[in-house]
Structures are given as structure tokens and as C-alpha cells.
N, C-alpha and C positions, 0 to 999 in steps of 0.2 A: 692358764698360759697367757704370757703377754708378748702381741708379737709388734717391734718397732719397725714402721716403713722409714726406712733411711734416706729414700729418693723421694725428691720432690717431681711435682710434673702437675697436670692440670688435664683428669681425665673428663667421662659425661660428655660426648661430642666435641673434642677439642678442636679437630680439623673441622667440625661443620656448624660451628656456632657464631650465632651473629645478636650483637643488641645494638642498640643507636642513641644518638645522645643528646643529654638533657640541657638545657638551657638555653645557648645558641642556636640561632637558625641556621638553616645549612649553607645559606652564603655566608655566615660569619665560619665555619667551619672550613668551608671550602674556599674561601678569599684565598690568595697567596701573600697577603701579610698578615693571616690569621698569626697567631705566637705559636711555634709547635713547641715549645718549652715548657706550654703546661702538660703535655703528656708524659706519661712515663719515660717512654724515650722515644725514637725517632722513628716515625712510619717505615713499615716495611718498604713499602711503593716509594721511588725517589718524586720531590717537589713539584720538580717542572713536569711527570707527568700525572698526577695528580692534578694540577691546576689544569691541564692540557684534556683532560679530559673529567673534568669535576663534574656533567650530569651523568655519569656511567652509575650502574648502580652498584659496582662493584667499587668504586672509590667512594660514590657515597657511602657504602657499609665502612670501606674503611679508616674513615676519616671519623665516622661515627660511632665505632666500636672503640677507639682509641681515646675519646672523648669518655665516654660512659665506664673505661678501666681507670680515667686518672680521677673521674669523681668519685668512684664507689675505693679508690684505694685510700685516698684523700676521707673519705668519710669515716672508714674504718680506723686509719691514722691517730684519728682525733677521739677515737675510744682506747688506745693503746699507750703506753707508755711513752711520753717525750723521745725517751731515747731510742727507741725500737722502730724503724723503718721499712718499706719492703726491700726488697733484694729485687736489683732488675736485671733482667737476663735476656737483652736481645738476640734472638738466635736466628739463622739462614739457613734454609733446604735445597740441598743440593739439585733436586728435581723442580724446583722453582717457586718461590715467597719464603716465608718467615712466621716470625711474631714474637711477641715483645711477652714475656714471663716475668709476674713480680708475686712472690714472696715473703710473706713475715712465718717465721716457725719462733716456737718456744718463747714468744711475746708474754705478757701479763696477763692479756685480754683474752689474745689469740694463741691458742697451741702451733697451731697450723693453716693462713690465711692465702686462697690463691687464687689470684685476676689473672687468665690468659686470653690475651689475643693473639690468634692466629689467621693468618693470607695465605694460603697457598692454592696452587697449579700446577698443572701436570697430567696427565696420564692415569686413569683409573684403570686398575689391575680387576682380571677378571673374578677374583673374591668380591671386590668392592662391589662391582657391577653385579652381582649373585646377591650380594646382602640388599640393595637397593631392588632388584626385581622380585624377589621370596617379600617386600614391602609393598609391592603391586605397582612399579613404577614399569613402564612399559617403553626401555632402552632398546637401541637400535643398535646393536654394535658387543664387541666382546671387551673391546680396552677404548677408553670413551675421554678425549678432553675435560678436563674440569675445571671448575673452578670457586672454593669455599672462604668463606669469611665469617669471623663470628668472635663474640665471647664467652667464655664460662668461668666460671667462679664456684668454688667450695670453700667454703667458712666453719674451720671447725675450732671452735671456742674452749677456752680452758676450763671456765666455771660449766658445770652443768647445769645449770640453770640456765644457760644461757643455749636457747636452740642453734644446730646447723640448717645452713642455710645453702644452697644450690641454686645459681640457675646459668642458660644458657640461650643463647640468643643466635641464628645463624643464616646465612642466604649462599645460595648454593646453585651454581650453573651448569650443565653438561651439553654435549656438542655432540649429536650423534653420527651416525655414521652417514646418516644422509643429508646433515649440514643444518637440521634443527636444533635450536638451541632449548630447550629446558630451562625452566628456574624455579625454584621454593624455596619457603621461607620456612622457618621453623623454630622450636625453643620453649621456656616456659622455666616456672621458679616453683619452690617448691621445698616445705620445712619440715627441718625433722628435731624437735624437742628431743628432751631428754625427760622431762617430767612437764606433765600437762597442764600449762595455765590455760582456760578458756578466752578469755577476754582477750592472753597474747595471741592465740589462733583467729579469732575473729579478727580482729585489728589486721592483722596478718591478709585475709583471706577477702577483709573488706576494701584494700588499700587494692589489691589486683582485681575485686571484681569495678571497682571504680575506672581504673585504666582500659577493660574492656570495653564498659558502659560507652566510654565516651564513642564507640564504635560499630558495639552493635549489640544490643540487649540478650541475644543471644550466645554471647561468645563464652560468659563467665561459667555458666552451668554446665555447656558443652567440655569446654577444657577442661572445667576441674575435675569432674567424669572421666574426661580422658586420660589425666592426671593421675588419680585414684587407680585407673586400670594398668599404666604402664610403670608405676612403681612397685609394683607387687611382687613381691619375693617369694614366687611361687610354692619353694621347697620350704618355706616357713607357712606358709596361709597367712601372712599377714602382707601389711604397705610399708614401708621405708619410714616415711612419714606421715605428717596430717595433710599433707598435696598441698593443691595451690594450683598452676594451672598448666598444661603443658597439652603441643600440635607440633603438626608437623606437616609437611607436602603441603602448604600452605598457598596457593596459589589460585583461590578464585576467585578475586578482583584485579584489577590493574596492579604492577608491581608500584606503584606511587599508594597507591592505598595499602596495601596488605605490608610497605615498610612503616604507613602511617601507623599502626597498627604494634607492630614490632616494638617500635619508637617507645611508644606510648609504655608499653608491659615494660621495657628497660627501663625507662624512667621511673617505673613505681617500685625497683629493687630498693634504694637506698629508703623511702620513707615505710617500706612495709616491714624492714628487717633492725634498722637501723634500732630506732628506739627499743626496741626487745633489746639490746645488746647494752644502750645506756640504762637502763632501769634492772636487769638481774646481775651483768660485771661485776660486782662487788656481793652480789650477797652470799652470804654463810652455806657453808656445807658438807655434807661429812665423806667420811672413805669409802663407805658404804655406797653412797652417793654417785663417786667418782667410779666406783667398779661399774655400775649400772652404767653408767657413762660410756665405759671401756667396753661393756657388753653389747651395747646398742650401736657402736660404731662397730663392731665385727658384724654387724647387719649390713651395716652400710655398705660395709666391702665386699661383703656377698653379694649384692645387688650389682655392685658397682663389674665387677670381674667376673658375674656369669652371665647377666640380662642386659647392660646396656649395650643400647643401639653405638652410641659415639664411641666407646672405649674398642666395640669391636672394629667399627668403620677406618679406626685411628692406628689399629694395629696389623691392619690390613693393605696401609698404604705404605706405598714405597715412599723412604724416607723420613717415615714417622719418627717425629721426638719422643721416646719414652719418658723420660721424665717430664714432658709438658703433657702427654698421656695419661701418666697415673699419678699428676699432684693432687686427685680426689681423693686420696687415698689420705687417711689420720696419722700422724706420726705414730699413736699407740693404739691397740687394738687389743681386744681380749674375748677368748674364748671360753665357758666353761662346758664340761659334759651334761648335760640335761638341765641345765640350767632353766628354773619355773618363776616367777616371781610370787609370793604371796597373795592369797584372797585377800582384798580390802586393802593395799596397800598401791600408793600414787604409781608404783611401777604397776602394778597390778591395772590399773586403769590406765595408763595409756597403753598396756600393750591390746585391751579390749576396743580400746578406738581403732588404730593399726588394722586389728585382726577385720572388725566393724566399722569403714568411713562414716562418717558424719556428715551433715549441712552445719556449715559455721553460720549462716549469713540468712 
């Protein structure tokens, strides 16, 4: 059975992910003659108050999530076909922000490629408030102010040889009832091959323990650990994929360090995924192949629509865009009945990594 998702959208924490961005400094970002023409499209939040309040760390995030979707779309770009672009889909919420959705489906490269950012605010409904306390967050209040920013991404590739790629980055305020405010940071990247190159996992795995390092020598083995436990497809005993790094509740430095921090992991998505994408794109593969392909993305979508955190958090909030919700979702997907892969065969090995994480590094 092959079953086609027809809607696009951008699930995995859509409303609560944040990444920041690479190259400029944050006063070239936040200048008001920065060019907002190299973004995608045009910030949620209007100019004058953006500039009006450029140290908030909510315009920092979104000035620098905006940043980090036009590079990684721009990067991907330039593995795809000339002719084949994203698709941008600025959208507004009624209950208050937006965010800017781009798209490549049925590309050369890319089956299915999705950068969202999303800003919004509003009123957290008392499910929300239930999924954040059962996480051990200790709210004041039954329906609570918010306020979330962030990006995520799922990259699912045509060639199978060519791994998907995930990740999300996010900063997140609440206002309790007794007028404290709350903040965490949270997010983390994380790949799921389709057939096991070692060397692509390492490079992989060694590109994000470097963005840790530069922070804190303990971050890379904590997260990836933490990684490994919250990709776990319980009802399979196995992981989604080979991890990478991924936290959450993130708040115990200054928020000026723990976005330094942030920063840093977004910046290492385009050179730890990138080159895997230019070096397999092109190479040879059979039908065989592409079914295992089809099989391991009906993984994904299990994970995706029973265990994550973001997809529940997202469908819980008033107002939520569906379709920027479940654009993690593969255009195709496939099922079989007891499907086993052979002993000794490259499927057969990575589903024993999966079931058994590894140390890459």
C-alpha cells in the first residue's frame, strides 16, 4: 500500500521552534537598512517595530530564524534543478502572528523540501497548558499568554541514498497568572538515512558535536543521548534515525548565552547535511531500493503523528495551520504487512543501528 500526503505543511514543533542565523551579526540583522529582500518574504512583525525594539529576544529570534530559512532554502536551491524553486506561502493567525512557509515538492533532488517559520501569540488553551505540565513545567494558570518563535525543516530527498534530514530550533515565552514570565529554548537536528554510509554519519554527527564544543564540552553526548531517547518509535523498538542532537527547557544560563548556543547548532544544519545531499543526488538506484525508501518513511510518519511533542503542541492550539503542521509528512509513504528486511543485507544493518544506537564520534 502506497499512501500519498497531498498537503503540505511543516510539522515536529512548528509553533515552538526557533534557529538563528549564520553570518551577520545581530546588529547587521537588526539594523533598519538591513535588505529584508534577502528573506524569503517579509517578516511577520512590521519594520518600525522590529527596529523599535530590536534587543527583545523575541525579535532577535525573529529576525534570526528568517535569516537561517533564506540560507538553508538558498542552499538546498543550488542542489535542485535551475528551474525548480520553493513555493512561499506567507500566512497570518487570526489569534495573533504568522509565518512565512516555503516549499519545493516533486523537485529532481527533493521529493518534498520544507523551511517554516513561524511567530505567533496568543492565549494557550488548557490542553497546551496540560502537554507542557505532564513535561514538568510548573505553570501558574489554566489558559496562559504566550509567546513562540522558531524554525523546522524536513528534507525528504528523492534518491535514497540521499538521508532525511530534520531539524528545529525554537524560543518560547509564557506569562503566568501571577505576571512571571517564563522562557526556554529548545530544538535539535537529527538524520534519518535510508541506507547506512558510516563516514556520512560521522561527518554528520561530527559537524554538530563541533557547534556544541564551542560551548560546552558537555552538551554533545548529553543531547545526543537525549536525541536517541526521544526519537524512539516505541511500538517498533527501534529510533527514527541515527540522532544527532536534540533539548529542550533549555534555560539555565542567561538567555544571551543559551541563544548563543541555539545559534551556533542552526548554523551547523547547512555544512553537516548539505554535502551528503551533493555527493549521493545523482547516484544509481534500484526499485528495490526506492520501496525501502517508501517503507522507512511510513516510520517516519508514525513517529511523527503519534510521539511528537511539536505536532501535538501544534494541533492543540487555537488557530493552528494545518498544513504548516503536517508538512513533515513525505509526499509518499508505504506500508507493508510484516515487512522483515533480510540477514546480511545493507537494509538489514541499518535497521540493527536503529534498533541498537551507536557512538559515531
Amino acid at each position: 500500500m502506497i499512501v500519498r500526503f497531498a498537503g503540505f505543511g511543516l510539522g515536529a514543533a512548528t509553533l515552538t521552534t526557533v534557529a538563528a542565523a549564520s553570518g551577520n551579526n545581530d546588529g547587521d540583522v537588526l539594523d533598519p537598512s538591513f535588505d529584508l529582500s534577502y528573506f524569503m518574504a517579509e517578516p511577520v512583525t512590521p519594520r518600525s517595530s522590529l527596529v523599535e525594539n530590536k534587543d527583545d529576544m523575541k525579535v532577535k529570534m525573529e529576525m534570526l530564524i528568517m535569516k537561517i530559512q533564506a540560507d538553508f532554502c538558498r542552499a538546498l536551491e543550488d542542489e535542485e534543478d535551475p528551474s525548480k524553486k520553493f513555493l512561499v506561502d506567507r500566512w497570518t493567525r487570526s489569534e495573533g502572528g504568522g509565518g512565512v512557509t516555503c516549499v519545493i515538492q516533486n523537485g529532481k533532488t527533493f521529493e518534498k523540501a520544507g523551511v517554516n517559520v513561524s511567530v505567533v501569540h496568543g492565549v494557550l488553551p488548557v490542553d497546551a497548558v496540560r502537554q507542557m505540565k505532564a513535561r514538568g513545567k510548573e505553570l501558574i494558570g489554566k489558559e496562559l499568554p504566550f509567546f513562540a518563535a522558531g524554525i523546522s525543516s524536513v528534507i525528504h530527498p528523492s534518491n535514497p541514498h540521499v538521508p532525511t534530514i530534520h531539524f528545529n530550533y525554537r524560543y518560547f515565552e509564557v506569562t503566568q497568572e501571577n505576571g512571571e514570565k517564563m522562557w526556554w529554548f529548545g530544538g535539535g537536528t537529527d538524520l534519518t538515512p535510508y541506507y547506512l554510509v558510516d563516514d556520512d554519519v560521522r561527518h554528520f554527527h561530527s559537524t554538530l558535536k563541533k557547534a556544541c564544543d564551542l560551548h560546552n564540552a558537555g552538551y554533545y553526548p548529553k543531547f545526543k543521548k537525549w536525541c536517541d531517547d526521544y526519537f524512539m518509535v516505541s511500538h517498533r523498538n527501534e529510533r527514527r534515525g541515527v540522532g544527532g542532537i536534540f533539548f529542550d527547557d533549555f534555560e539555565m544560563h542567561s538567555q544571551e548565552s543559551c541563544f548563543k548556543f541555539v545559534k551556533s547548532c542552526a548554523e551547523s544544519v547547512i555544512p553537516s547535511y548539505v554535502p551528503l545531499v551533493t555527493k549521493h543526488k545523482n547516484d544509481s538506484y534500484t526499485s528495490a531500493q526506492r520501496d525501502w525508501q517508501l517503507l522507512r518513511r511510513g516510520r517516519y510518519v508514525e513517529f511523527n503523528l503519534v510521539y511528537d511533542r511539536g505536532t501535538k503542541f501544534g494541533l492543540y492550539t487555537p488557530g493552528a495551520r494545518i498544513e504548516s503542521i503536517l508538512m513533515s509528512l513525505p509526499v509518499y509513504a508505504k506500508w507493508e504487512y510484516m515487512h522483515s528486511p533480510s540477514d546480511g543485507t545493507p537494509e538489514a544493518k541499518l535497521t540493527e543501528v536503529l534498533k541498537n544506537p551507536k557512538e559515531w564520534i
